[in-house]
C-alpha positions as a printed NumPy array, in Angstrom:
array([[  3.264, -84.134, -81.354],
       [  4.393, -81.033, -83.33 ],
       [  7.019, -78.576, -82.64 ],
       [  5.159, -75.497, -84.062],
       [  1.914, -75.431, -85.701],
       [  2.189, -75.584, -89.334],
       [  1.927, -72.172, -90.766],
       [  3.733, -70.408, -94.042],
       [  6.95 , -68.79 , -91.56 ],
       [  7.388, -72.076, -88.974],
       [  9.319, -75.11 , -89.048],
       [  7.063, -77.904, -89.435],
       [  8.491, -81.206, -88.219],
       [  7.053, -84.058, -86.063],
       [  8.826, -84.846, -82.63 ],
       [  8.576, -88.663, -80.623],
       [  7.905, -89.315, -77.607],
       [ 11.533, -90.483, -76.781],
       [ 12.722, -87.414, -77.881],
       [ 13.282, -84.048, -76.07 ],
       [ 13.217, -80.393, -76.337],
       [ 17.366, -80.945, -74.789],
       [ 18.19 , -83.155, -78.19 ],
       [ 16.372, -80.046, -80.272],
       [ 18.806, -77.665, -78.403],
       [ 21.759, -79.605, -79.532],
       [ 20.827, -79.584, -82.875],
       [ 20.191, -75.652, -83.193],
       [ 23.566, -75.157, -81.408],
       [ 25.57 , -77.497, -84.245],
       [ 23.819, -75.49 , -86.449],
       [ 24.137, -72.517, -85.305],
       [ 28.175, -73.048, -85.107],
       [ 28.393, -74.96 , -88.672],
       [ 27.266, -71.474, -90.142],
       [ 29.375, -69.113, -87.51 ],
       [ 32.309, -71.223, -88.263],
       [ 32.177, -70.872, -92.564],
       [ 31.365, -66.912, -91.458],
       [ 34.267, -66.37 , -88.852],
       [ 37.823, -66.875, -89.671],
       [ 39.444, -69.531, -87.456],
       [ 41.839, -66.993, -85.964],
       [ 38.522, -65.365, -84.445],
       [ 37.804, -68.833, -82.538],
       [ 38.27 , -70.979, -79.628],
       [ 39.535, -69.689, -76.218],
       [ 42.269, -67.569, -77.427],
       [ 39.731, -65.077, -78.974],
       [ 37.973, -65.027, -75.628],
       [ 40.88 , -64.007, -73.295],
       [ 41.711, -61.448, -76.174],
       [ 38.264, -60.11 , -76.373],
       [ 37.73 , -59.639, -72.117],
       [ 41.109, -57.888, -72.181],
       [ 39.919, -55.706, -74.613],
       [ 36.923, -54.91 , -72.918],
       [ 38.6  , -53.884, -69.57 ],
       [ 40.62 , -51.751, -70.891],
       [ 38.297, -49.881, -72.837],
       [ 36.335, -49.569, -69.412],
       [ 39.397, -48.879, -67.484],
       [ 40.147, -46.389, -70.154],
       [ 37.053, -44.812, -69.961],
       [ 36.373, -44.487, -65.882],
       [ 40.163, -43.239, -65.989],
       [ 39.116, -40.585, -68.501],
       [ 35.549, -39.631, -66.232],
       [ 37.68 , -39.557, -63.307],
       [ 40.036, -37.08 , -64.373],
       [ 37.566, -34.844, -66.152],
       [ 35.712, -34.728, -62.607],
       [ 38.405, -33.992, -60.482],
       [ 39.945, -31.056, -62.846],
       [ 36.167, -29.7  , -62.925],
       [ 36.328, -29.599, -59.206],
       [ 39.398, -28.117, -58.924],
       [ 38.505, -25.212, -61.056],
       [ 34.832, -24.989, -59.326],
       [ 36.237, -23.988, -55.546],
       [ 35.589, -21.287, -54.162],
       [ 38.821, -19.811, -51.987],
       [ 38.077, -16.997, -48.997],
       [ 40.149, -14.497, -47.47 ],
       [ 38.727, -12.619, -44.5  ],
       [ 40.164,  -9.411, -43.71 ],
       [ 37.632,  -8.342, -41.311],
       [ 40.297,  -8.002, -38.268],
       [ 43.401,  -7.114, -40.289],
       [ 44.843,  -4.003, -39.989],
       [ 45.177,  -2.474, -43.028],
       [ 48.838,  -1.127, -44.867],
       [ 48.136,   1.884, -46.937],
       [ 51.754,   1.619, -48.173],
       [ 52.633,  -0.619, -51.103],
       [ 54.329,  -2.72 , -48.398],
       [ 52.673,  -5.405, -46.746],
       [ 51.861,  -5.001, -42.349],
       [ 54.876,  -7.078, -41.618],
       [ 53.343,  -6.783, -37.788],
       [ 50.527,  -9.603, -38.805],
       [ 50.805, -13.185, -40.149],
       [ 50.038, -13.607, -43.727],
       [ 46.525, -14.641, -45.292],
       [ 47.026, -18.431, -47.167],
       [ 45.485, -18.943, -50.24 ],
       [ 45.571, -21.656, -52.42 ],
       [ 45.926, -21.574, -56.182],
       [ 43.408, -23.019, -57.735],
       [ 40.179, -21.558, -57.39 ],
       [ 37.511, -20.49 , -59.833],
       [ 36.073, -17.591, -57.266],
       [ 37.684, -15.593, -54.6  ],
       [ 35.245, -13.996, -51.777],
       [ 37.041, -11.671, -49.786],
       [ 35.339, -10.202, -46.551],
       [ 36.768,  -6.327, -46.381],
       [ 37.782,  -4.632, -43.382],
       [ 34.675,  -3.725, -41.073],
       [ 33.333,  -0.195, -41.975],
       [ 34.035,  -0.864, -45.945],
       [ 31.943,   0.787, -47.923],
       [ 29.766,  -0.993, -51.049],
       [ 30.803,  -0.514, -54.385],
       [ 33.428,  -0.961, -57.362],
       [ 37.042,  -2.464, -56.056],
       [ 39.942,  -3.635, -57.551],
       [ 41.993,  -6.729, -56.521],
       [ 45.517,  -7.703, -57.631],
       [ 48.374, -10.102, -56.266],
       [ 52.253,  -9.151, -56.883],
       [ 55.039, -10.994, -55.767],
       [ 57.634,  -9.179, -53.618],
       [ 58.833,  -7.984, -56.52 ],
       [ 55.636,  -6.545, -57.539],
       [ 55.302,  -8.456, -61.018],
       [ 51.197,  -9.063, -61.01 ],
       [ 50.118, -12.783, -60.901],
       [ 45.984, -11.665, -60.742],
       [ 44.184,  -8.433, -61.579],
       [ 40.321,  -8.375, -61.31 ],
       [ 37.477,  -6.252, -60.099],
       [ 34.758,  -6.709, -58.551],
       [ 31.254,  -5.268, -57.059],
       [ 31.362,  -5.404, -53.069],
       [ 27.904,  -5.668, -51.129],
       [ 27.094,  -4.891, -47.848],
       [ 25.101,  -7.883, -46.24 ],
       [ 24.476,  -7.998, -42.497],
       [ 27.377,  -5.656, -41.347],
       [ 30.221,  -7.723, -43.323],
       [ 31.442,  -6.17 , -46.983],
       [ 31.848,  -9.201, -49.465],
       [ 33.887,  -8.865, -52.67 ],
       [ 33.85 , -11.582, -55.151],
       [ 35.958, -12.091, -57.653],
       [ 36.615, -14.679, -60.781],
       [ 39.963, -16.043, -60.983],
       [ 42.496, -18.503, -61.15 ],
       [ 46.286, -19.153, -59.827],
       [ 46.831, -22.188, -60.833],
       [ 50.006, -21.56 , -62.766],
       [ 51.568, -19.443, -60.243],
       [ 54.629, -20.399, -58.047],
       [ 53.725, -21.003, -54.593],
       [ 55.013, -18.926, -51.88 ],
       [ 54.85 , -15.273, -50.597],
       [ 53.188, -12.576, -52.152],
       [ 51.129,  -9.302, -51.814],
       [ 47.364,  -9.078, -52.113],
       [ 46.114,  -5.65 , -52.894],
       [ 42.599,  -3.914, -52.572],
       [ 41.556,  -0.242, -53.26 ],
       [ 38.143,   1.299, -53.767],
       [ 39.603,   3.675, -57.308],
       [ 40.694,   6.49 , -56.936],
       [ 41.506,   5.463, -53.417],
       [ 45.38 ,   4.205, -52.826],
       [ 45.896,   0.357, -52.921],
       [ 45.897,  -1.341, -49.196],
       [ 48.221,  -4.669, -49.324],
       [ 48.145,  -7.6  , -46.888],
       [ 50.776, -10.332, -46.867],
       [ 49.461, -13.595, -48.476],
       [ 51.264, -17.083, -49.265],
       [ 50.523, -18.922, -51.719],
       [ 49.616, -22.761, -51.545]])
């Protein structure tokens, strides 16, 4: 019986009956480690090298999940979209806050801001900052405000992320009007 049939690229041996395909496989494997071995230093074999090289492997996968992991979350963060809805607030035309209502919350880390105006708002160019008490500005932006089934929205692009949390005056005016402030706390 023969292995292969005899052609210029096989191996062309003769195999008996006794023998088996199992006492080939033994063969190829000796082989196979005679020439690893003279390629590969010894340090490189045996079970040492084994535990060394599965370590290695989890943590370059734990090192790279970690690394998708965090690159998702901080996209998400930056991707939210925060609302404040003044539609039944009463609106301060002073620089000082209605200290009559409860303030808006609004947390810092947001990419866009949508802020429902007070009913009866009129479309058109507005701008929007937030001062602390002191009236240092944390945000300034502008925006275009459309009227959509009776409610004024005002979008805005921005981000608070490195402010301090806690209270703080949100401010809206229509230019030239004045600016109309509503207390808001920062989260």
């Amino acid at each position: 019986m023969w292995l292969l049939s005899p052609d210029k690229n096989e191996v062309d041996f003769p195999l008996r009956e006794k023998e088996s395909l199992h006492s080939l496989y033994f063969w190829e494997h000796d082989a196979f480690h005679e020439v690893v071995s003279d390629v590969a230093p010894r340090s490189c074999c045996g079970p040492h090298a084994l535990v060394f090289a599965v370590a290695a492997s989890i943590l370059v996968a734990t090192g790279i999940a970690g690394w998708v992991l965090v690159r998702t979350h901080n996209e998400t963060v930056f991707s939210q979209t925060a609302v404040l809805d003044l539609r039944n607030r009463s609106a301060s035309r002073s620089p000082e806050p209605n200290l009559g209502e409860p303030p808006l919350e609004l947390r810092r880390r947001f990419s866009q801001l949508n802020i429902y105006l007070p009913l009866g708002s009129p479309e058109g160019a507005y701008e929007v900052r937030i001062v602390t008490n002191s009236g240092a500005p944390i945000l300034k932006a502008g925006g275009t405000a459309q009227l959509n089934d009776e409610i004024t929205l005002l979008q805005v692009r921005g981000n608070l992320a490195f402010a301090q949390p806690g209270q703080c005056i949100l401010q809206i005016r229509k230019a030239p009007s004045e600016w109309t402030s509503y207390p808001v706390v920062l989260r």
